[in-house]
N, C-alpha and C positions, 0 to 999 in steps of 0.2 A: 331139513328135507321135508317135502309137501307129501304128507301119506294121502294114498289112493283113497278116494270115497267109492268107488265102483260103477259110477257114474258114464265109462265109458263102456262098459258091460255090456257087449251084444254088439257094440257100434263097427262099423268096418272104415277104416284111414288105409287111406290110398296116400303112401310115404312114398315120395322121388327120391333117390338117393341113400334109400335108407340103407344100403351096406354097411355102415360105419359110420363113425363122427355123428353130429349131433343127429340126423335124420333117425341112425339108429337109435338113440338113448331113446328118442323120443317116443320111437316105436317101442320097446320097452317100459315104458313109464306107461302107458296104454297096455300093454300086454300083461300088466298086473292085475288092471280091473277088468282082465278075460275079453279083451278088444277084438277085432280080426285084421288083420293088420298086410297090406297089400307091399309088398317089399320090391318097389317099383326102380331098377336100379340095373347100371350095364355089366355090372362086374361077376361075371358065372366065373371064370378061372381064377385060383391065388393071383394075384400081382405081388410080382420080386419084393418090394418093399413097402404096399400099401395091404395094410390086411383085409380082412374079410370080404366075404359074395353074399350074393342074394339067399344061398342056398346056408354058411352057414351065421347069417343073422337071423334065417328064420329058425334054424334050430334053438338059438339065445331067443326068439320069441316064446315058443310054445315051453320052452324052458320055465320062463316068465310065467305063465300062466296063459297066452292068446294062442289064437291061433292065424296060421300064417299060410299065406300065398307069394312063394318067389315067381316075381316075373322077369326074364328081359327084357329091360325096358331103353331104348333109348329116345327119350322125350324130343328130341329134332325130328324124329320119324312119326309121323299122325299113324301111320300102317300100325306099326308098335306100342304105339300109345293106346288108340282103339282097341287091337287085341288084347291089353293088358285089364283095361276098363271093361269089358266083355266077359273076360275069365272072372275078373271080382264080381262081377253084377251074379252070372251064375254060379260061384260057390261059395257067396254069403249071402246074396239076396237082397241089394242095395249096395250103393255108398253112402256115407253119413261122415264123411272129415276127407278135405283134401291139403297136404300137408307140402306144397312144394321147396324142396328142400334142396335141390340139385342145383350145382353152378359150376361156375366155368371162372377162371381169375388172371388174368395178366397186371400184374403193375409197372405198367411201362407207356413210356409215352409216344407221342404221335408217330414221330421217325422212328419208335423203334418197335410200333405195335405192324406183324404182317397182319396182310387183309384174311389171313386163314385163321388165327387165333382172332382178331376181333370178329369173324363170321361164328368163332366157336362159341364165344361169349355171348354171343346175342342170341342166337340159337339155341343156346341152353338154358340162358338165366329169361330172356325177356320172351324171346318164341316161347320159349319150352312151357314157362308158365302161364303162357294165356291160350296154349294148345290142350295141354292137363287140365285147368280152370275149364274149358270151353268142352271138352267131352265126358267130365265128372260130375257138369251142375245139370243134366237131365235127370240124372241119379239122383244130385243133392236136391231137387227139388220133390220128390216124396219123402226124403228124412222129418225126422220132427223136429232136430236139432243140428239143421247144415251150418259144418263151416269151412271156409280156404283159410287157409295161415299160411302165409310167403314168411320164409325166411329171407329176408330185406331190411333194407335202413328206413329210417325215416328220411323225407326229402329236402335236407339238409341243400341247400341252394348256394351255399358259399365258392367261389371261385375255387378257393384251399381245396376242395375236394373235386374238381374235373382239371388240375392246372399240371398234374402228375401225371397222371391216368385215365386221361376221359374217357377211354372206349370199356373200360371195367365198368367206372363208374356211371356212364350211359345205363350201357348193359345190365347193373346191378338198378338202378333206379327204374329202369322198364318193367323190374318187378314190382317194386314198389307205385308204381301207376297202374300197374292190374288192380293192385286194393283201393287205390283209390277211384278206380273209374267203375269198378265193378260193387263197390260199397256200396252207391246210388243207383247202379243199373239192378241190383237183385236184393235191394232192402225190401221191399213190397212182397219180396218175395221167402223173405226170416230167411233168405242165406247170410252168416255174417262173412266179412272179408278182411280179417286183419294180416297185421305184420308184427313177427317178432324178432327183436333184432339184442346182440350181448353188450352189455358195457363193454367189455374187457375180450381181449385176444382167448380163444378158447383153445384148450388144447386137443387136438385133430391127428390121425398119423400124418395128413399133410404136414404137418405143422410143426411135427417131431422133424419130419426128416428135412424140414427149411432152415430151423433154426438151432436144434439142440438143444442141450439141457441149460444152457443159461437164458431162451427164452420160455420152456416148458416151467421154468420157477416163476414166471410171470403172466403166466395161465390158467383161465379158470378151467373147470373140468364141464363136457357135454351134458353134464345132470341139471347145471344150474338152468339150462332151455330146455331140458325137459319136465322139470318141474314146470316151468314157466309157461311152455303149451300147455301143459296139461291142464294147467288152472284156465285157460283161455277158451280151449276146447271143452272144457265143463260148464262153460257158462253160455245164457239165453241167445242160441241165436239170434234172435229179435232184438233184442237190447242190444248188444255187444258186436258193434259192427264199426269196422271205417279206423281203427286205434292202430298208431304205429306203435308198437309198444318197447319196453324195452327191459331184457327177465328179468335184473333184479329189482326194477320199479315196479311189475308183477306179483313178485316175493313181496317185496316191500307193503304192498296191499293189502297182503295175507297176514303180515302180521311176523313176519320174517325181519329178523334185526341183526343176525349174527350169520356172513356168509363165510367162514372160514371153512367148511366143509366143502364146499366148491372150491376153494383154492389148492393148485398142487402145492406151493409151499406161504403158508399164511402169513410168512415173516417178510416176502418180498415185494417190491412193488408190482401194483398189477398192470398189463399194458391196456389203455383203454382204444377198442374196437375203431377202426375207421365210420367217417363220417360223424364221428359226435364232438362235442366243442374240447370235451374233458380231452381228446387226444394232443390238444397243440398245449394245454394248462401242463400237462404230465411233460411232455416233452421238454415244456420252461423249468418244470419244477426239478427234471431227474440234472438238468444243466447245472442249475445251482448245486442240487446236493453233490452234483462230484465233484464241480467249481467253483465252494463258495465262495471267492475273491470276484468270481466273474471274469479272472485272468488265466492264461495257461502258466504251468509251472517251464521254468524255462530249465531245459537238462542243462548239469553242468559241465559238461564241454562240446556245448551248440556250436558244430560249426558251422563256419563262414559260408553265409546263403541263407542263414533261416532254418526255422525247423525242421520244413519237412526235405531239405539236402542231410540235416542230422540223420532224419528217418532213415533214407536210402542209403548213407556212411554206414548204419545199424545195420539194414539188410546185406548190404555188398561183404559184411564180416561172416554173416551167414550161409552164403552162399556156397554148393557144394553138389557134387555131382547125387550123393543120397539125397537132396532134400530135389530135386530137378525129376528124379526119377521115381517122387514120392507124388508128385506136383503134378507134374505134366501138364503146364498152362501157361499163357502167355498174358500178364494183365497191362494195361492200360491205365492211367492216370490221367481227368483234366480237372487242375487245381484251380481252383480263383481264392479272389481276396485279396492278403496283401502279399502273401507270395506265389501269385497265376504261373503257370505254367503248365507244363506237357510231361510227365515221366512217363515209364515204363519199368517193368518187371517183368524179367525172361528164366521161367524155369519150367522151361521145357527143350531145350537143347543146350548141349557141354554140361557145363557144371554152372553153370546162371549165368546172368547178367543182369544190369538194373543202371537206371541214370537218365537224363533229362533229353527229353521228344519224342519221338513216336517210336514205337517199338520194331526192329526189325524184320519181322514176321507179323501175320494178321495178330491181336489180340483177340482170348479166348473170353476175356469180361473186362468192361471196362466202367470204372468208377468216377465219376463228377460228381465233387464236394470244396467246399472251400478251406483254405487251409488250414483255417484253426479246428474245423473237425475232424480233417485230415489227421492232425497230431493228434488231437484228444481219442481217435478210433484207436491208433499203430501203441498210443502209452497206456492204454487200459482204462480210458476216464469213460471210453463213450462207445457201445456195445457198438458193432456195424447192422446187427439185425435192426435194432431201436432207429440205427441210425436211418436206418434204408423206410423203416415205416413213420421216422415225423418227417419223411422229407428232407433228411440231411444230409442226405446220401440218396444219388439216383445209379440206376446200374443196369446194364445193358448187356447183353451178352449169354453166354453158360452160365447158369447158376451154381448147378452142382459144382465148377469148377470153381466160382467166385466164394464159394462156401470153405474152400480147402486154405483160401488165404487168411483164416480167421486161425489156422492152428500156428502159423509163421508171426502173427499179431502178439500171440501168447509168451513166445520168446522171447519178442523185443520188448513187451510193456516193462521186464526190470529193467531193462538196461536205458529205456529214454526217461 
């Protein structure tokens, strides 16, 4: 852990997002060295499943030691944002850190991104930050040590990452070109403008409630970025401009060599963050260790058709008016490789059904993978969350629903 020098003492951050997840740590990590901390963020009411508001992460500030300003903020709105910037200017008497931290995520591709979620994504991540950027650096330009830090990637240009998701990764890189165009537009002027971005999947309530505990063991915890701003935010605006950085290369700097305190469990592999190279290296590597032949194991009484006819024989044993009523979904299958095809899985009326073409009813999510991942997901060898973020699995549809067929996977992995 990077202990506080005090360094931020007096300073005012102007945080998007900061209800929770990293935005918040980060405001905390500030809020130790008596910061004033602008809790710029849309969430006034509980949400069912996602925790905390503006109102109480500022309580966890001044907790901390800072003190705090809840605003409603929704950053698509200049009305909103302006008011926001206005109440900080008046009751701290400057800005001095703009921390845009607030986004928006679809991983889905063309045909199946609507024009409302990619409007939301741009408008949050690429708008949002160059509207915040744009009414905060009148302020940051009286500080004596201005900076912007986007949380964004580096501009990783590789096809692999717009070939799945372009309109996320548009959107997410639009941030990432605020720092870089506004680096040279306001160096003259000691604003710095970086970006910090995680090796590794962090663990977020989003993030709980996407994938569960078997991807929360392969997460780091929101500390490690906020340590990681904090060392960023502490250094010369003048010097320290234009870096896409990345926290534990941060840490790394400092003198930091042992991150198992960041990790929720240190014994497991960690999933490395979209856009960096280590993603598709893990991916190969997590293949081998469950496959080291580089072969699937073949069940012993496969039948006739290939594996994944074995799968659906498996499923159709399971199948039952409790598990329909537990369920309530209709999935879709389109398989390539060497055994392509069409299935379906029906549990959402009778007592199921399952078998080869299109499902009789719309499907609720539906899954395209090629077969041998297909089997390696249904026998336990190859998580479907891992799958769905290297790309080995794309998936369409209701998530939450697509979510429920991960507890029907658990059953059958003894039996294939």
């Amino acid at each position: 852990m990077i202990i506080n020098t005090g360094k931020l003492a007096g300073r005012t951050l102007f945080i998007t997002g900061a209800s929770r997840g990293i935005g918040k740590a980060i405001a905390l990590k500030a809020a130790q060295d008596g910061a004033n901390i602008v809790v710029a963020a849309k969430t006034a009411e509980p949400h069912p499943k996602l925790p905390g508001t503006i109102f109480s992460a500022a309580k966890e500030i001044e907790s901390a030691g800072g003190q705090a300003l809840p605003c409603l903020v929704d950053v698509r709105d200049e009305a909103s944002v302006a008011a926001a910037v206005d109440s900080a200017v008046k009751q701290f008497g400057g800005i001095d850190v703009v921390v845009n931290n607030a986004s928006a995520i679809s991983l889905t591709g063309t045909q199946e991104t609507p024009m409302k979620r990619f409007d939301l994504m741009h408008q949050i991540n690429t708008r949002g930050t160059y509207l915040v950027s744009k009414l905060c650096i009148p302020h940051l330009l009286k500080s004596p040590n201005p900076h912007i830090l986007n949380i964004s990637p580096p501009l990783n240009m590789r096809p692999r990452w717009f070939k799945d998701h372009v309109a996320y990764t548009m959107a997410k890189y639009g941030m990432s070109m605020c720092v870089l165009g506004m680096t040279e537009e306001f160096r003259a002027d000691g604003i710095a403008c970086n970006a910090l971005w995680p090796r590794t999947a962090i663990i977020t309530a989003a993030m709980e409630m996407l994938g569960g505990d078997e991807v929360d063991r392969q997460c780091r915890k929101p500390e490690i970025m906020a340590d990681a701003a904090y060392l960023m935010l502490c250094k010369d605006s003048k010097s320290y401009t234009g870096n896409f950085a990345i926290d534990d290369e941060v840490l790394k700097n400092e003198g930091v060599t042992n991150f198992d305190e960041y990790a929720i469990d240190p014994s497991s592999p960690l999933i490395p963050d979209f856009f960096l190279d280590d993603f598709d290296d893990f991916a190969a590597k997590q293949s081998i260790k469950l496959d080291p032949t580089g072969k699937l194991t073949q069940p012993k009484a496969a039948a006739e058709g290939g594996q994944v006819a074995q799968v659906f024989a498996k499923i159709e044993a399971f199948l039952s008016e409790d598990l329909v009523e537990k369920t309530r979904a209709v999935y879709a299958f389109e398989v390539s490789g060497d055994e392509a095809g069409k299935w379906y899985l029906d549990l959402k009326n009778g007592s199921g059904s399952c078998g080869r073409g299109d499902p009789p009813v719309a499907a609720d999510a539906t899954f395209s993978m090629n077969s041998s991942n297909f089997f390696k997901m249904f026998s336990g060898s190859l998580k479907p969350t891992t799958a769905f973020m290297t790309g080995k699995m794309k998936l369409s549809g209701d998530m939450g629903k697509a979510m429920k067929l991960e507890k029907l996977m658990g059953k059958l992995k003894s039996k294939l």
